[in-house]
DRENKOL-256922 format. One record per residue (C-alpha): residue number from 1; residue in three letters; chain; x, y, z. Coordinates in steps of 0.2 Angstrom, whole numbers, plus 5000, padded with zeros to 4 digits. Layout:
<atoms>
NUM|ALA|A|X|Y|Z
...
</atoms>
This chain:
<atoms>
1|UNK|A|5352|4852|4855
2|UNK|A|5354|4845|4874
3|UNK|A|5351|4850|4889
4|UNK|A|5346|4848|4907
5|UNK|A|5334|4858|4919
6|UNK|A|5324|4859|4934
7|UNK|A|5307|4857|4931
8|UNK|A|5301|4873|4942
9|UNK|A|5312|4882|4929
10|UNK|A|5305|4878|4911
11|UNK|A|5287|4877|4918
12|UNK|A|5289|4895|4924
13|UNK|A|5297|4899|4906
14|UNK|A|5283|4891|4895
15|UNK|A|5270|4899|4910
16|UNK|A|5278|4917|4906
17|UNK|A|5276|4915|4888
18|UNK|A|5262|4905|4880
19|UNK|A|5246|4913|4887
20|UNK|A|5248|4919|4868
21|UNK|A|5250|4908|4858
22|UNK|A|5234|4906|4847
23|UNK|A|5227|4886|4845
24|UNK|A|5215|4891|4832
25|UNK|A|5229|4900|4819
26|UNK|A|5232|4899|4799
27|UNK|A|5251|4896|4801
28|UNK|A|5255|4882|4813
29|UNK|A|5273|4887|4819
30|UNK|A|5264|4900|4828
31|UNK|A|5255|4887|4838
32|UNK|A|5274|4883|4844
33|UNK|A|5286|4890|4858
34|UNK|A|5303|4892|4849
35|UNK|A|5317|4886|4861
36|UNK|A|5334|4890|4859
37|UNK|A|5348|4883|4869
38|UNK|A|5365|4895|4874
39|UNK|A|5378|4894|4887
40|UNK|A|5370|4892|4902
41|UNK|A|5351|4897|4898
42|UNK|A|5335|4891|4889
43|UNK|A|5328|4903|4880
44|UNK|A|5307|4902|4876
45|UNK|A|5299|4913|4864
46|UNK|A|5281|4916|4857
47|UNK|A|5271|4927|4848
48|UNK|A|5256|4929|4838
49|UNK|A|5264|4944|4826
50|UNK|A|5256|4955|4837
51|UNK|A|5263|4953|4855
52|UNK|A|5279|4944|4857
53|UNK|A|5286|4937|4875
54|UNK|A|5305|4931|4875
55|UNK|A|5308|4923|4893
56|UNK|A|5327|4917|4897
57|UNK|A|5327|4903|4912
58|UNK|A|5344|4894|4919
59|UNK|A|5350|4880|4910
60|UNK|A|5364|4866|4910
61|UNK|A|5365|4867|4892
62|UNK|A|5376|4850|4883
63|UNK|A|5374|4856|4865
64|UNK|A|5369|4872|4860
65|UNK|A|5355|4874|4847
66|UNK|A|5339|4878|4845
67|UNK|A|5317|4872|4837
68|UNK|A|5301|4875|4838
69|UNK|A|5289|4864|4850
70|UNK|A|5270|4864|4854
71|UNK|A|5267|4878|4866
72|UNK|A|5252|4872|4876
73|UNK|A|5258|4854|4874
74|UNK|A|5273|4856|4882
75|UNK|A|5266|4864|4894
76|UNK|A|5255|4851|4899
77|UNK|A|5266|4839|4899
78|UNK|A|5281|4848|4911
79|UNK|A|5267|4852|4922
80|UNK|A|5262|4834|4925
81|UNK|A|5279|4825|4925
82|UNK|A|5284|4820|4942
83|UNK|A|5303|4820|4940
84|UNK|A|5313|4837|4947
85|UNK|A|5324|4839|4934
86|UNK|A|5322|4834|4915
87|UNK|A|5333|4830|4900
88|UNK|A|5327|4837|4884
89|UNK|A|5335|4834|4868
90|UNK|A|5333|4837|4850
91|UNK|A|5337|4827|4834
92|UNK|A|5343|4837|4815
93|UNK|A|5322|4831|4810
94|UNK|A|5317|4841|4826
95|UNK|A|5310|4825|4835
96|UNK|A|5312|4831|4854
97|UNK|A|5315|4817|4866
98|UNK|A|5309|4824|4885
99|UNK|A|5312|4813|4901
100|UNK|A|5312|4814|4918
101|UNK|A|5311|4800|4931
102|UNK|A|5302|4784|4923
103|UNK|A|5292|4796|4913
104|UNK|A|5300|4799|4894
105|UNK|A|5289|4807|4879
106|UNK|A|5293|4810|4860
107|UNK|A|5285|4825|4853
108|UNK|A|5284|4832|4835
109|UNK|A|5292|4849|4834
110|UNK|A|5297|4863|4817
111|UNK|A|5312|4868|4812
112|UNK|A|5316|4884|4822
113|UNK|A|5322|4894|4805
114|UNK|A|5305|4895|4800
115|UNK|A|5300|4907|4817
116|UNK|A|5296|4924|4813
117|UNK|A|5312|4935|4822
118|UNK|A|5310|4945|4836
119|UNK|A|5311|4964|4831
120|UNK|A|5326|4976|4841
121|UNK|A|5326|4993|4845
122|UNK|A|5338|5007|4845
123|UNK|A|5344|5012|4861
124|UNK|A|5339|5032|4860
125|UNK|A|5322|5031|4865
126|UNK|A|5320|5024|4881
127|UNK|A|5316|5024|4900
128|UNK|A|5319|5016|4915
129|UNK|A|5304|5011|4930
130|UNK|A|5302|5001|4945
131|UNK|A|5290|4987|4943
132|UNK|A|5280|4989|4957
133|UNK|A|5277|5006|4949
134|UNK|A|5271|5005|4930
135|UNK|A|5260|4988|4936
136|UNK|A|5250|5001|4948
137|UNK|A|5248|5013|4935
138|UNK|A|5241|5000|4922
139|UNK|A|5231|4995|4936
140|UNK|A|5221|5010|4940
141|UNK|A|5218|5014|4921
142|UNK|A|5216|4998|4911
143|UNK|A|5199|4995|4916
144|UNK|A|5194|5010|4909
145|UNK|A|5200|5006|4887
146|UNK|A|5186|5002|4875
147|UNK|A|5184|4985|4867
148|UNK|A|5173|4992|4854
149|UNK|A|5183|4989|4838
150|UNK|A|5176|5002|4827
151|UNK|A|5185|5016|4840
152|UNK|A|5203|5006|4837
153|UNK|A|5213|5020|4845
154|UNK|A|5204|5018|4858
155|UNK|A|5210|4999|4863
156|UNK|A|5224|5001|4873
157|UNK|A|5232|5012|4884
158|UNK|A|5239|5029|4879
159|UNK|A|5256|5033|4887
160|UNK|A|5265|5049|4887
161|UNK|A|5285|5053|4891
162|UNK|A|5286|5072|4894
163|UNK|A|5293|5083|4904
164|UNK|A|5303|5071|4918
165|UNK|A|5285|5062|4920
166|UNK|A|5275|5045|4914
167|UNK|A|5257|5049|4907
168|UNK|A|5243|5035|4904
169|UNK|A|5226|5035|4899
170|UNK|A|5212|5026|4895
171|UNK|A|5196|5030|4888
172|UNK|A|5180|5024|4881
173|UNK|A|5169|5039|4877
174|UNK|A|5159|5036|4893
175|UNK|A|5173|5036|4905
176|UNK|A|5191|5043|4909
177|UNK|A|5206|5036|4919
178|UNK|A|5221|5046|4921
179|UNK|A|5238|5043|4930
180|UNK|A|5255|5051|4931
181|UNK|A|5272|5046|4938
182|UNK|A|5286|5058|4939
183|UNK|A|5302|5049|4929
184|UNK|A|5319|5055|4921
185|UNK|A|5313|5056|4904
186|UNK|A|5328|5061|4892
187|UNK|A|5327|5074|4878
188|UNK|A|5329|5060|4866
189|UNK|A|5317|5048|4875
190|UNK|A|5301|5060|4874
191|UNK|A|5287|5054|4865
192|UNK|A|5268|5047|4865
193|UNK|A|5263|5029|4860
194|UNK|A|5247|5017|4863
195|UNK|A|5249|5000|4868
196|UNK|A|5236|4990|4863
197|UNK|A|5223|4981|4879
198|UNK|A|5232|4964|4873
199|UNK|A|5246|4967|4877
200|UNK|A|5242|4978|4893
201|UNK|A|5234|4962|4900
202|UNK|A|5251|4952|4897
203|UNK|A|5260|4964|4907
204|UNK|A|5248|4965|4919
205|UNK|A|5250|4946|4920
206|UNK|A|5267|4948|4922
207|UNK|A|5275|4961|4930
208|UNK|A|5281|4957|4948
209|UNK|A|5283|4972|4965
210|UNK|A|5299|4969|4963
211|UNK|A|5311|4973|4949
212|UNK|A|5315|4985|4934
213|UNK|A|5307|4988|4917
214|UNK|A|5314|4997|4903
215|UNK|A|5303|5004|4890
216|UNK|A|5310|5004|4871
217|UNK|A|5299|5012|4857
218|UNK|A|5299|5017|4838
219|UNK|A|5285|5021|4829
220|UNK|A|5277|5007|4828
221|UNK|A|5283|4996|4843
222|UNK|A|5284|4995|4859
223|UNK|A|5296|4982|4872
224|UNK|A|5296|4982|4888
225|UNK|A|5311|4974|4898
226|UNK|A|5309|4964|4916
227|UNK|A|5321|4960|4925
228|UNK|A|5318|4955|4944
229|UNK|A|5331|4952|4958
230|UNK|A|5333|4934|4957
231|UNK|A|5341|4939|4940
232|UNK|A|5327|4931|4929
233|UNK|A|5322|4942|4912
234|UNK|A|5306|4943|4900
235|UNK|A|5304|4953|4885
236|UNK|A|5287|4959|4878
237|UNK|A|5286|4968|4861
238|UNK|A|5269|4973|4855
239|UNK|A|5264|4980|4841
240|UNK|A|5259|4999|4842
241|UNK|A|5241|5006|4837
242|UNK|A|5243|5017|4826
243|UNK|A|5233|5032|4824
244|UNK|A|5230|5049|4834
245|UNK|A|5222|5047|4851
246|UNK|A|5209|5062|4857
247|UNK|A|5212|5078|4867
248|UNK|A|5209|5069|4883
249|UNK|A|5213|5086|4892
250|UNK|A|5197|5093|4886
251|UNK|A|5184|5080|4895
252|UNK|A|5190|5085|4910
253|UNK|A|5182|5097|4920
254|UNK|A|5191|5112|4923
255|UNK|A|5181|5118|4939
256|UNK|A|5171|5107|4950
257|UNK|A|5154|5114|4963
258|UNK|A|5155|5103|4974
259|UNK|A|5167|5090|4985
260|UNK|A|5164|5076|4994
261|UNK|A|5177|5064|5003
262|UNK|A|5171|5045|5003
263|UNK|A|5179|5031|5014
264|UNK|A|5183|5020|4999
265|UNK|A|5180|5005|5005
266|UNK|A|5161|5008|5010
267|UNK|A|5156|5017|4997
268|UNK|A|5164|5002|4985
269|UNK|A|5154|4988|4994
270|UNK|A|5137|5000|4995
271|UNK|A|5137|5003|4977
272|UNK|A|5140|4984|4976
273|UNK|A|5123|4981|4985
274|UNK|A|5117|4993|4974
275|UNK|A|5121|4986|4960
276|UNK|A|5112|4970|4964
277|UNK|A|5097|4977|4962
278|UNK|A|5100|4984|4943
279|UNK|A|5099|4974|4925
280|UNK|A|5107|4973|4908
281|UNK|A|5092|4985|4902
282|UNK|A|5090|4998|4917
283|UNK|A|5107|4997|4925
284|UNK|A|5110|5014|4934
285|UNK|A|5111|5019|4956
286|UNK|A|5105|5035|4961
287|UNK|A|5117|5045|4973
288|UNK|A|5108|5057|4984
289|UNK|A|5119|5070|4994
290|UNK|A|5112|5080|5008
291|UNK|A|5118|5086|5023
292|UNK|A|5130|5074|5030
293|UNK|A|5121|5062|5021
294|UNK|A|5123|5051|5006
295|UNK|A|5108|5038|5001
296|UNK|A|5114|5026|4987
297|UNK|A|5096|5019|4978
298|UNK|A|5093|5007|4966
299|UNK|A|5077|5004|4958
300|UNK|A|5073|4992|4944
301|UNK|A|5057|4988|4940
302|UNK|A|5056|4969|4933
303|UNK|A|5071|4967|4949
304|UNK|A|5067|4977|4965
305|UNK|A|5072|4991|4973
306|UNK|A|5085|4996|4987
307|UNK|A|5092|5008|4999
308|UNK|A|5105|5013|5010
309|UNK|A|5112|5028|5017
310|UNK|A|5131|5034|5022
311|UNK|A|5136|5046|5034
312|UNK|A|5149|5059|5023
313|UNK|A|5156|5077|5030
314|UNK|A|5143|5085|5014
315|UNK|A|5139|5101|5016
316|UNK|A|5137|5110|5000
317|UNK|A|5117|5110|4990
318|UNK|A|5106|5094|4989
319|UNK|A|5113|5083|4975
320|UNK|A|5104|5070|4968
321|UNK|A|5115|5061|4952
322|UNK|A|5115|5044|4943
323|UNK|A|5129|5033|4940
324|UNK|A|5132|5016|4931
325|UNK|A|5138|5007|4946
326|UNK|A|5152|4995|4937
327|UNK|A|5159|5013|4931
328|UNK|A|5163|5019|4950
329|UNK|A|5165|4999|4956
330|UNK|A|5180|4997|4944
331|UNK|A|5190|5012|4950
332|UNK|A|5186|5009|4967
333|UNK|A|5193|4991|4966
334|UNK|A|5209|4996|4958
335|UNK|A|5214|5010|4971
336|UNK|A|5220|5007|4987
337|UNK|A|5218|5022|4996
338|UNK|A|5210|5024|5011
339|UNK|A|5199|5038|5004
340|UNK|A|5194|5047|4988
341|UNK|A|5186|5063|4982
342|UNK|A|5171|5062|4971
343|UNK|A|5169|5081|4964
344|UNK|A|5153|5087|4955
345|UNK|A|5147|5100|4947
346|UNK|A|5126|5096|4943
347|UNK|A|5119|5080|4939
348|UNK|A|5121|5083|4921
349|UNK|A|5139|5086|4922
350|UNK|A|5154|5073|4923
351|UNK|A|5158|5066|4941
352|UNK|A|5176|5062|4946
353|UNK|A|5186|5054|4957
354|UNK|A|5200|5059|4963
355|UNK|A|5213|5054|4976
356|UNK|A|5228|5063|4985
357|UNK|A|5241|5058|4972
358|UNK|A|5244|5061|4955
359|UNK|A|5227|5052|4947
360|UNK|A|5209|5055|4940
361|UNK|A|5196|5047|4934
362|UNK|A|5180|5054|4928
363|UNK|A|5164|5048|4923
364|UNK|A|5149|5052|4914
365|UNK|A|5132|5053|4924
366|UNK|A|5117|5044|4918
367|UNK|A|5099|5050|4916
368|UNK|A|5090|5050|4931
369|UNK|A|5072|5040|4930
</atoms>
């Protein structure tokens, strides 16, 4: 295998795909990035069995082939070479000979047969998004997934393809995030999956606002297809978690008492004052609503105490209900709307926040002290 590139090209390759790649791992090939050279493209893949990323970058390939290479290694080494563009080739022993200006390097690679394959899907069951589009919804609902392992179907990000419309959700017992998008969904394409927070946080990573993704599913995967305008692609393939996840519908609350419209941005950076003023053990901000007023109170005992008020168009009974702060702070963050809703019932029901488009999120109250 030979072949010349621009530096910029495979740095942004081995960038895209080896944040996975696993330095403390039982099989050593999966410490590796495999590189296959064809026509006019480098292709990098790597995985760790669970989440697979394939990125294709240009190429002046010499002699088609392909092996396996240290993924952080190679990494570090492109990223500190001086030279613009470098020659990499590869001997039958898989001895890889990389250069680039004065700089030249000889590093110890496996043979590429010994790389797990990368799965392929049937065509049937599949849709199309813009970029900008999915990485919004992820966005607003990641935060939300538990990382308590004993609640498995509960890592990860339950989507939905129904009825002409993309559904996710997150949840973690004690809160609820909910987005839809309207999308062509075909008969054949219809179905519900959850795709584990792993590889949420990898798309996340990588998805740009511009661009295309294509969704392709069975069972028990899940790939997701980028392609951008400058004609670049990368692959993710994840494994599904299997499992049936919760009626979701039945947390939220079918009627609300009570709404109050919130400027997002100043109630985000109150409850952020607020929460400096809570701890690991008592970690809870008291929202007080009164008659065009809201007061937002902290008070910890081994910390201090604080208060401050916010002018809101409130006019329904006095309301007085607790919140973890990071529960409302993380919603708020993701948002970009100008402003939300926050509907309430008592201060023993579920809050949530809502906004004008198609997304919820609601969250259980704490006890007041």
């Amino acid at each position: 295998m030979k072949l010349t590139i621009a530096k910029e090209q495979l740095a942004n390759g081995l960038q895209a795909v080896q944040n996975i790649v696993s330095t403390r791992t039982t099989l050593p090939i999966l410490s590796n990035v495999l590189l296959r050279a064809v026509e006019n493209r480098l292709e990098l893949t790597a995985t760790d069995l669970d989440v697979t990323i394939c990125c294709a970058v240009t190429a002046q390939v010499i002699e088609p082939g392909a092996t396996t290479l240290p993924a952080r290694k190679l990494f570090s080494i492109v990223r500190e070479m001086g030279a613009l563009e470098l020659e990499l080739e590869v001997d039958d022993k898989n001895k890889c000979g990389l250069s680039g200006g004065s700089s030249v390097y000889r590093i110890h690679g496996l043979a590429a047969e010994e790389y797990p394959p990368v799965p392929t899907f049937k065509d049937e069951r599949k849709i199309s998004l813009d970029q900008a589009k999915i990485k919004a919804m992820l966005r607003r609902t990641c935060f939300a997934a538990s990382a308590d392992e004993s609640r498995y179907v509960l890592n990860g990000i339950f989507m939905s393809l129904k009825e002409h419309k993309v559904t996710m959700v997150a949840t973690d017992g004690r809160r609820l995030a909910l987005v839809e998008e309207e999308v062509d969904v075909t008969e054949a394409g219809q179905g519900e999956f959850i795709v584990p927070s792993k590889a949420v946080s990898e798309l996340n990573r990588l998805f740009q606002d511009k661009g295309t993704v294509e969704i392709n599913y069975n069972e028990n995967q899940a790939a997701f297809s980028l392609k951008d305008d400058k004609g670049s692609s990368i692959l993710v393939i994840t494994k599904l978690i299997e499992g049936s996840y919760p009626n979701y519908r039945q947390v939220i609350p079918s009627e609300t008492k009570e709404r109050v419209a919130l400027a997002r941005e100043d109630f985000l950076h109150a409850l952020k004052r607020a929460e400096l003023m809570t701890s690991d053990k008592q970690n809870s901000v008291k929202l007080s609503f009164t008659k065009h007023n809201l007061a937002i109170s902290a008070n910890t005992p081994d910390v201090g105490e604080s208060r401050e008020t916010m002018a809101v168009n409130y006019s329904g009974k006095d309301i007085a209900i607790a919140f973890n702060p990071g529960y409302l702070i993380e919603p708020l963050n993701a948002l970009t709307e100008d402003e939300v809703y926050l509907d309430l019932i008592d201060e023993l029901s579920p809050g949530v926040v809502k906004t004008n488009g198609p997304y919820l999120y609601v969250v259980m109250p704490m006890r007041l002290s």
